[in-house]
Backbone as JSON, one array per atom type, in Angstrom:
{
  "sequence": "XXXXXXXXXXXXXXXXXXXXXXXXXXXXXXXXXXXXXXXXXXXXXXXXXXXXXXXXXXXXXXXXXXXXXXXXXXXXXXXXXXXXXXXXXXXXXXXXXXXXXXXXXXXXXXXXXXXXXXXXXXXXXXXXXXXXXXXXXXXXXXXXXXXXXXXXXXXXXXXXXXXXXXXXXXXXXXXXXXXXXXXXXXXXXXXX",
  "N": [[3.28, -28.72, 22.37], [3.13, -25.96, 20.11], [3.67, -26.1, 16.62], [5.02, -24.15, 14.01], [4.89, -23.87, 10.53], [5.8, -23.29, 6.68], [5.41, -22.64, 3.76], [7.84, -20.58, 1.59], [9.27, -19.03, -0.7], [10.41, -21.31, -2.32], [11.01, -23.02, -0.48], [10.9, -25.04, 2.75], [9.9, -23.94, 5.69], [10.02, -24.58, 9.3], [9.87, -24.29, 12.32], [11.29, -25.62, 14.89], [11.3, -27.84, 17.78], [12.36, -27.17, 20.09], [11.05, -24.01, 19.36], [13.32, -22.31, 19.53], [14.79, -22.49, 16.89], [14.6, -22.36, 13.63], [14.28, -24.89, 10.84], [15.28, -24.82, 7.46], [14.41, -26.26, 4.26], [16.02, -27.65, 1.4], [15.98, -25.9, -2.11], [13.51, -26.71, -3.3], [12.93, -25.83, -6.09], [15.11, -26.34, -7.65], [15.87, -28.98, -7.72], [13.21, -30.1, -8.82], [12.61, -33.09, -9.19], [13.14, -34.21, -7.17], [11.94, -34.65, -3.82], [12.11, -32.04, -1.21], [14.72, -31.24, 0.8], [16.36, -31.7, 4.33], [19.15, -30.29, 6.53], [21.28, -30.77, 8.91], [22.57, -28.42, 9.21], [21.81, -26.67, 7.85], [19.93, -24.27, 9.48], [18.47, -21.77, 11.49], [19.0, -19.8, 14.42], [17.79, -18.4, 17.22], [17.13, -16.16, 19.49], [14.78, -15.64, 21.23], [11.74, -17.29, 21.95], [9.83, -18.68, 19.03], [6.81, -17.45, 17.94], [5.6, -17.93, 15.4], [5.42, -17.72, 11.87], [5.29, -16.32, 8.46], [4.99, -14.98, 5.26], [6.05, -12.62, 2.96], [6.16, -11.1, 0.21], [9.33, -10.79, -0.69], [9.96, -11.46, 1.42], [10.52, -12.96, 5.02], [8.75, -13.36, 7.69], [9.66, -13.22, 10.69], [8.13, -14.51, 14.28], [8.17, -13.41, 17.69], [6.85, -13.47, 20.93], [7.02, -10.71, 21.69], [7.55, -9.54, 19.28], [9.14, -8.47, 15.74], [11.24, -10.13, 13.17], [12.63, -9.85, 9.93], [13.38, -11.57, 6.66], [15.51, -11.49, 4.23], [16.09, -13.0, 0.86], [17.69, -15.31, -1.1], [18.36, -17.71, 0.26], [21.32, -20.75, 0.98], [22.46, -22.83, -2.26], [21.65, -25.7, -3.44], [23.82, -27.66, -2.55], [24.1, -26.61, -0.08], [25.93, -24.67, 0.33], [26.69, -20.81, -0.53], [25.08, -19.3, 0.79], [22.32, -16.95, 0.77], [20.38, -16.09, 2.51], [19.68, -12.72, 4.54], [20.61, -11.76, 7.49], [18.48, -11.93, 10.44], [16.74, -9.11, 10.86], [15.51, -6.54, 12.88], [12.34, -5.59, 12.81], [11.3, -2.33, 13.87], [9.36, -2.08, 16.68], [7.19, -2.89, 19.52], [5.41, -4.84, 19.17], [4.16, -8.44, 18.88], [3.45, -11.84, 17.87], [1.66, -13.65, 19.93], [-0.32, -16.03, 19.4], [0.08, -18.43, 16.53], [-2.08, -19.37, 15.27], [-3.31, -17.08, 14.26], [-1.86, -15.94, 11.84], [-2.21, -14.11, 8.78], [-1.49, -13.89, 5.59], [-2.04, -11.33, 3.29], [-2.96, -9.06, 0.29], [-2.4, -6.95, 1.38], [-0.1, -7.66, 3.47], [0.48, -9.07, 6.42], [-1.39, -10.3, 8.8], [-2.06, -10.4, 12.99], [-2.41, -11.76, 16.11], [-1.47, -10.19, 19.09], [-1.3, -10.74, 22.12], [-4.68, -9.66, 23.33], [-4.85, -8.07, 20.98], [-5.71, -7.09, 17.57], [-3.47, -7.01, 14.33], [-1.19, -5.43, 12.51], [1.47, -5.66, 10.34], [2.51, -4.04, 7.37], [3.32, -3.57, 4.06], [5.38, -2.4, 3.76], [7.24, -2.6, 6.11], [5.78, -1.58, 8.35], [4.09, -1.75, 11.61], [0.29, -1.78, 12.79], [-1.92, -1.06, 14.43], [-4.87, -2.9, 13.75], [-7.05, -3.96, 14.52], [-8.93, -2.42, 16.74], [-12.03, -1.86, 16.52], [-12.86, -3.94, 16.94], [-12.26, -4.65, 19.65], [-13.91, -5.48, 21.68], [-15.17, -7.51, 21.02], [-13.47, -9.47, 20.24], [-12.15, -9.35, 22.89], [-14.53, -11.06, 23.88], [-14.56, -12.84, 23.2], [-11.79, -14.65, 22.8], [-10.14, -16.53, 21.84], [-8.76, -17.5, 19.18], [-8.92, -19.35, 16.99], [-8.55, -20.11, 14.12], [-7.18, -18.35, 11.02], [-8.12, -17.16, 7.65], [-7.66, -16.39, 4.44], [-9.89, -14.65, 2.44], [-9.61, -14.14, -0.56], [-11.46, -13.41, -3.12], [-13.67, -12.55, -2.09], [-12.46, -10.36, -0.86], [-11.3, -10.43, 1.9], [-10.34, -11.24, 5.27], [-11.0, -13.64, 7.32], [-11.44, -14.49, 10.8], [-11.77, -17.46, 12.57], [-13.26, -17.47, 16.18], [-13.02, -18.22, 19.32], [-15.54, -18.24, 22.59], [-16.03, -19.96, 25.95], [-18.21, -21.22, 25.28], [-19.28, -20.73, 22.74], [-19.12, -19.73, 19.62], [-18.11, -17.55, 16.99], [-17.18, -15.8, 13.78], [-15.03, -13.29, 12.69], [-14.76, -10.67, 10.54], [-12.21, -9.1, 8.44], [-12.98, -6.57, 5.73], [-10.99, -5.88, 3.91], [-10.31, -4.26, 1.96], [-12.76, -1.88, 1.76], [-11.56, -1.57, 4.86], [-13.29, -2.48, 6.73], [-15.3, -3.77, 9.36], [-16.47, -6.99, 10.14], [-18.93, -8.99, 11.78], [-19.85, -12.29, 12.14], [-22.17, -14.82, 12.75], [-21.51, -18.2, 13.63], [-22.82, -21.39, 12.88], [-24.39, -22.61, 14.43], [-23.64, -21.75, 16.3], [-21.98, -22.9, 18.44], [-18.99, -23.8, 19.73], [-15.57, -23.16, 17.46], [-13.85, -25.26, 16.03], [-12.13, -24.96, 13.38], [-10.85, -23.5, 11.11]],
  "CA": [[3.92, -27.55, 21.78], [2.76, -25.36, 18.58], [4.89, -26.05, 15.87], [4.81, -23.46, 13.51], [5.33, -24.36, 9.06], [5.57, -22.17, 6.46], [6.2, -22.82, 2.91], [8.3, -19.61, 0.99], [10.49, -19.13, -2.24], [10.77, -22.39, -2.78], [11.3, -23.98, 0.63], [9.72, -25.15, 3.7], [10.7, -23.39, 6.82], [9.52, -25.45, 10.19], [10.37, -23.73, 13.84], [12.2, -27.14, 16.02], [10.35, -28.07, 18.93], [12.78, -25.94, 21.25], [10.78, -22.79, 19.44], [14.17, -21.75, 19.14], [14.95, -22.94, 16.15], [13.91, -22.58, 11.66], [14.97, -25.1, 10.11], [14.96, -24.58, 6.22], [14.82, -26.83, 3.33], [16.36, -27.4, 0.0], [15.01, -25.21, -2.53], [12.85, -27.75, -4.06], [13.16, -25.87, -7.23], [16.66, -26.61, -8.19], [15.82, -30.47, -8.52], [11.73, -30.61, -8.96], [12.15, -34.1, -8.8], [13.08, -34.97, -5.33], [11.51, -34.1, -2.46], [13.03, -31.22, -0.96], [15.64, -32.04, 2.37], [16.23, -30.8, 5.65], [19.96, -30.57, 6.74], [21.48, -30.03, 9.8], [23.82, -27.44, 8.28], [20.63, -25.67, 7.36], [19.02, -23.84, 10.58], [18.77, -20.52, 11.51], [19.11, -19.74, 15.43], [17.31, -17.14, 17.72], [17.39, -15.67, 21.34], [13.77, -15.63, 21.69], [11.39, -18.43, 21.49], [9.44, -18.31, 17.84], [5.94, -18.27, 17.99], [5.38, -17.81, 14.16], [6.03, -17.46, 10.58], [4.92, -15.49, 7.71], [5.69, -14.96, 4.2], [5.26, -11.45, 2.53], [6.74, -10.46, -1.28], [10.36, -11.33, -0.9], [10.42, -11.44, 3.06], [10.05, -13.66, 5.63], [8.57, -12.48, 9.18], [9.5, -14.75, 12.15], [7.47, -13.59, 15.45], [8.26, -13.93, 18.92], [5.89, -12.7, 21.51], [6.73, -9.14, 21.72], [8.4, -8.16, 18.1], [9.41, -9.29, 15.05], [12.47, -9.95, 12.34], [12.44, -10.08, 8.72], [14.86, -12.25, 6.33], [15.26, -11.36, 2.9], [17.11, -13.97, 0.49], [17.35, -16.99, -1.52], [19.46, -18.95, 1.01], [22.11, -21.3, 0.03], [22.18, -23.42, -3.17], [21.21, -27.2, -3.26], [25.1, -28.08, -2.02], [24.42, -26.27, 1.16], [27.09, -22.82, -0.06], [26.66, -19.51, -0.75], [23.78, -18.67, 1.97], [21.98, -15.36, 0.13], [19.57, -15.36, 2.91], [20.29, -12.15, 5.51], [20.99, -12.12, 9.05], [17.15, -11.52, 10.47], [16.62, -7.94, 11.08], [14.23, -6.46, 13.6], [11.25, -4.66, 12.67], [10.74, -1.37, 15.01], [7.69, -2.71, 17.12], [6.63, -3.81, 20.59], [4.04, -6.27, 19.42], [4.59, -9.13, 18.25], [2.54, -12.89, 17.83], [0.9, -14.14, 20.64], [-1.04, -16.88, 18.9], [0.23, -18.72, 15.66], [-3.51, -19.48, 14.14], [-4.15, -15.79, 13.7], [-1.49, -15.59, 11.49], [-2.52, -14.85, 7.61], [-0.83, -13.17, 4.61], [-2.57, -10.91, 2.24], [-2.04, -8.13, -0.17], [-1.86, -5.26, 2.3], [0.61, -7.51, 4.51], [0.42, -10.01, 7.26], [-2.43, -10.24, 9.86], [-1.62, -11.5, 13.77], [-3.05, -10.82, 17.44], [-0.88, -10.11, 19.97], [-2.46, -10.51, 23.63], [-5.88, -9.64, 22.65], [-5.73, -6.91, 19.62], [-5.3, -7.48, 16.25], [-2.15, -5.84, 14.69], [-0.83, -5.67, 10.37], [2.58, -5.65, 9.56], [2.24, -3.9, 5.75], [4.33, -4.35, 3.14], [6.36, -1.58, 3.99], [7.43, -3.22, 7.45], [4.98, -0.69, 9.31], [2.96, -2.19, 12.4], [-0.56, -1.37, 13.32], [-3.52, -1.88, 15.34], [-6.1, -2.52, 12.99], [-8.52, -4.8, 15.43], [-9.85, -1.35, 17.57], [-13.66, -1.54, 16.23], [-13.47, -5.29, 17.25], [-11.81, -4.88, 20.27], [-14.71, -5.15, 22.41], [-15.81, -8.45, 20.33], [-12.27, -10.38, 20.54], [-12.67, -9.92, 24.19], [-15.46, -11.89, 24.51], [-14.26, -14.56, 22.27], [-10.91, -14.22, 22.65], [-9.64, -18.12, 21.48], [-8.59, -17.61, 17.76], [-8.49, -21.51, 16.17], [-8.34, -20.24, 12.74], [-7.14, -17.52, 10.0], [-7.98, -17.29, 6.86], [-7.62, -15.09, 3.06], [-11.01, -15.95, 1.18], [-9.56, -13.27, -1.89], [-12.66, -13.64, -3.81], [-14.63, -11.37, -1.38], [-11.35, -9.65, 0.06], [-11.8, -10.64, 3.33], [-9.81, -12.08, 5.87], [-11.83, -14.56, 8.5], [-10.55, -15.25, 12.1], [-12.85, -17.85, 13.78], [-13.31, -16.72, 16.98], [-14.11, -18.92, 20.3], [-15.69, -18.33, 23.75], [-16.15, -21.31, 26.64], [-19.09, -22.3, 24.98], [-19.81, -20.71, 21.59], [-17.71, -19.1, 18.19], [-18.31, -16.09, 15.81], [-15.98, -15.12, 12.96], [-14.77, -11.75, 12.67], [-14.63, -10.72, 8.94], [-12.1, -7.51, 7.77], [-13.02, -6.12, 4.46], [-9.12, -5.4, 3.56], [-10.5, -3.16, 0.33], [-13.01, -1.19, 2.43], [-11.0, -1.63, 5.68], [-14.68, -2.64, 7.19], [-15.52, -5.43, 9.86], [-18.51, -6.99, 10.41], [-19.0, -10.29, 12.63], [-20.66, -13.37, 11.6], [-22.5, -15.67, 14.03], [-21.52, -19.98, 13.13], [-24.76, -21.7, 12.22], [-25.23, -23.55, 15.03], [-23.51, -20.65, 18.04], [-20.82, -23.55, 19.01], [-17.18, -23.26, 19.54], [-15.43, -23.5, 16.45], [-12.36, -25.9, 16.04], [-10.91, -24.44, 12.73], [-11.93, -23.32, 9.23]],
  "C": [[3.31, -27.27, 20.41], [3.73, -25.19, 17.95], [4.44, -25.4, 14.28], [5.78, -23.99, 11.54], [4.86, -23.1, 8.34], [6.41, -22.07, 4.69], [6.13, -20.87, 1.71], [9.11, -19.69, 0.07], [11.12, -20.8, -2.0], [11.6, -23.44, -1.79], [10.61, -23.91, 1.46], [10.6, -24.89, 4.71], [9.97, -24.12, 7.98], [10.05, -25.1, 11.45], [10.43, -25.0, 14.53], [11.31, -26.85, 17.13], [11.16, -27.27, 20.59], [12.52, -24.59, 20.82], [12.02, -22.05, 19.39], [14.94, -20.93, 17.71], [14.59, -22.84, 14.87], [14.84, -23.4, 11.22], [14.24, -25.05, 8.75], [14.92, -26.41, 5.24], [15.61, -26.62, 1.91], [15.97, -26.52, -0.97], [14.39, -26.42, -3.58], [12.78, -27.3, -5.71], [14.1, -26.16, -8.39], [16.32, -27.83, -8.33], [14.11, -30.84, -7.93], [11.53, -32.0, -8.85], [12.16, -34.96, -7.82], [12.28, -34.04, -4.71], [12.53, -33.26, -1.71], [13.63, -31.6, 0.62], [15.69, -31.17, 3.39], [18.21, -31.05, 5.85], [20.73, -29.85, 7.68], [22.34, -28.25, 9.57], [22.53, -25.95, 8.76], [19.42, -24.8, 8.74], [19.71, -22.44, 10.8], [18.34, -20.65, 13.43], [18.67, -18.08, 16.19], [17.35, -17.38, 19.11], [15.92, -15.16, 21.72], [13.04, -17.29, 21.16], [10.37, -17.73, 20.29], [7.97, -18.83, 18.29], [5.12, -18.33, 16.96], [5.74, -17.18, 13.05], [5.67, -17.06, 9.38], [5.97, -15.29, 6.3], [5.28, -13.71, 3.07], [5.97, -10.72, 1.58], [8.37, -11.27, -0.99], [11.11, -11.77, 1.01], [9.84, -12.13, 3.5], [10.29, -13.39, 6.65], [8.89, -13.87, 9.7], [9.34, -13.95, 13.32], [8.2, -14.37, 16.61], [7.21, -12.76, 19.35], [5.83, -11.16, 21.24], [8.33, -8.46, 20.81], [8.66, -9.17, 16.85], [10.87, -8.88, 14.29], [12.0, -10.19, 11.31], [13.77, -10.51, 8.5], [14.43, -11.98, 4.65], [16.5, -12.63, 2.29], [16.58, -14.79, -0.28], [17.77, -18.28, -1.13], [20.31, -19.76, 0.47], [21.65, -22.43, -0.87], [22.07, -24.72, -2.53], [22.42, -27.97, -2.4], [25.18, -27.62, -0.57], [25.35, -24.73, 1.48], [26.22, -21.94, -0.42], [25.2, -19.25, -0.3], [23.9, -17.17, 1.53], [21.11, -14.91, 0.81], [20.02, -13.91, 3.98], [20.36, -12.36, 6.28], [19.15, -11.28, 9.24], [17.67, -9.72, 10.86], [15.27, -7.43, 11.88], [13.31, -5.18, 13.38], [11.0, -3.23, 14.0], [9.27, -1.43, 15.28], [7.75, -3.1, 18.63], [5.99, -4.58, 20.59], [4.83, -7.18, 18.74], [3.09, -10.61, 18.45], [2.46, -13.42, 19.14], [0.03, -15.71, 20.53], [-0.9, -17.25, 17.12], [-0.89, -18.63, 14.74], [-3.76, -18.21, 13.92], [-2.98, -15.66, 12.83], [-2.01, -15.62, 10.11], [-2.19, -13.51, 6.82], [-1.95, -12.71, 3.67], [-2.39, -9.69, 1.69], [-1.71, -6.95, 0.82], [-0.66, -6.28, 3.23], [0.46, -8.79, 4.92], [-0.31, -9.39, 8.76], [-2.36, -10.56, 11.07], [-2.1, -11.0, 14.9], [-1.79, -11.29, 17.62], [-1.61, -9.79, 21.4], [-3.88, -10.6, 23.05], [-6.35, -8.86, 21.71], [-5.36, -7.59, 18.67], [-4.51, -6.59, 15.61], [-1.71, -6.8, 13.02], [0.71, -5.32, 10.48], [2.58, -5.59, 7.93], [3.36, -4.27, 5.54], [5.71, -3.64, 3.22], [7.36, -1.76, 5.71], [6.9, -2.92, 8.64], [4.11, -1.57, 10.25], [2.12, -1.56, 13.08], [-1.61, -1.95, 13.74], [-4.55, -1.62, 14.08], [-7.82, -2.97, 13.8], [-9.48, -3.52, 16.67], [-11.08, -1.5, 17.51], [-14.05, -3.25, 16.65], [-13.59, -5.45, 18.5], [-12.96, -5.8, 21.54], [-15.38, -7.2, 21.86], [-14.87, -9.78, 20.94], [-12.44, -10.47, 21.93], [-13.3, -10.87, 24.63], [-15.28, -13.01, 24.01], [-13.14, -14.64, 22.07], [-9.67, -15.1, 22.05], [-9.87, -18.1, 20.05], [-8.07, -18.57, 17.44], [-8.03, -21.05, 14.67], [-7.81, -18.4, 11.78], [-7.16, -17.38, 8.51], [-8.26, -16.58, 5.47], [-9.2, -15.92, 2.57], [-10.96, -14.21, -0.03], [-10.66, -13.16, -2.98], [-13.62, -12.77, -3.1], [-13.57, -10.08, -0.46], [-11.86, -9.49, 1.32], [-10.47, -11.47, 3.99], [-10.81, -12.47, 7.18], [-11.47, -14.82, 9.82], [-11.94, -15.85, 13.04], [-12.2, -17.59, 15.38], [-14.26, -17.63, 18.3], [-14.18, -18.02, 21.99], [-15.67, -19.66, 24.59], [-17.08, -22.25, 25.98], [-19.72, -21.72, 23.32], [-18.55, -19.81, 21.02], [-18.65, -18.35, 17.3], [-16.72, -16.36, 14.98], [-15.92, -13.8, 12.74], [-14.36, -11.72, 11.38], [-13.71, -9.31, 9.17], [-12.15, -7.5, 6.56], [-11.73, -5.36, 4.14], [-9.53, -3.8, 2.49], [-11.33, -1.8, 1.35], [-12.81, -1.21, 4.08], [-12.29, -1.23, 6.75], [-14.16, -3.71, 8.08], [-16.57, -5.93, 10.21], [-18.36, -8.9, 11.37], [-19.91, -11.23, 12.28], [-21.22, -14.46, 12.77], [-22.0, -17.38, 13.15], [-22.71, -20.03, 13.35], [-25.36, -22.38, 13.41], [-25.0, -22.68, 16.86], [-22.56, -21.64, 18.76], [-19.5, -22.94, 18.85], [-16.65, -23.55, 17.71], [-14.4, -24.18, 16.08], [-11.43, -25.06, 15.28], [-11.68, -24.02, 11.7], [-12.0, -24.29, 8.99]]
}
């Protein structure tokens, strides 16, 4: 099973191995010097299975295959009371995550295939196909191991495998470009 982590405002969120399941932590900022806890108390419960998690300005996406919810909040204090996170809320969408490793946060949003396109949830909760000019690419390599921000060239990376060899697919976020990169050696690619 893919078990999906996901650290946000000051806790670590962790989807339970029945995919059902988030459980939260403490907010590790209220006592910096422990290690932050897990407690049964503390779980949030869904009617789909979760197949990832995202973290984007004051919101936190949780995917199931086909859609997503957002949770705004600071959840409850260190004692376990006064839960400030909301009840999830569902994004107006048919897509949703497909594959945890494509997931990756950056300023326009959060990045994620579904089936085989590639698809943005901005900041404004809007979802779109942005992967069209790849489409044709992802096909052929359609086994995404990895996602990743490299902000220094505004780019986001998704290695990219076939049966027997891997490319990365680059988008230029700023000039909403893509361009494809061959690996050095034309093998699969495990991960970044």
């Amino acid at each position: 099973a893919q078990y999906t982590t996901l650290l946000h405002s000051g806790r670590l969120f962790v989807v339970s191995g029945s995919r059902r399941e988030v459980w939260f932590s403490k907010d590790y900022r209220e006592q910096p010097a422990i290690a932050p806890g897990f407690n049964p108390s503390l779980i949030e419960v869904y009617d789909r299975d979760i197949t990832a998690l995202a973290g984007m300005d004051e919101k936190r996406l949780v995917f199931w295959e086909r859609g997503i919810w957002f949770i705004v909040g600071d959840g409850p204090t260190v004692s376990g009371t006064d839960n400030r996170f909301s009840p999830p809320q569902a994004i107006q969408t048919d897509v949703g995550c497909t594959n945890p490793r494509s997931v990756v946060s950056f300023p326009g949003g959060v990045a994620f295939q579904c089936d085989s396109e590639l698809y943005l949830c901005d900041r404004g909760l809007q979802v779109t196909w942005i992967g069209k000019e790849v489409r044709d690419t992802l096909a052929q390599f359609p086994n995404i191991t990895s996602a990743v921000l490299v902000a220094a060239d505004n780019e986001i990376r998704w290695t990219c495998n076939a049966a027997d060899a891997g490319i990365i697919l680059v988008f230029d976020y700023l000039r909403n470009a893509w361009m494809v990169r061959e690996y050095f050696d034309g093998g699969v690619i495990e991960d970044a």
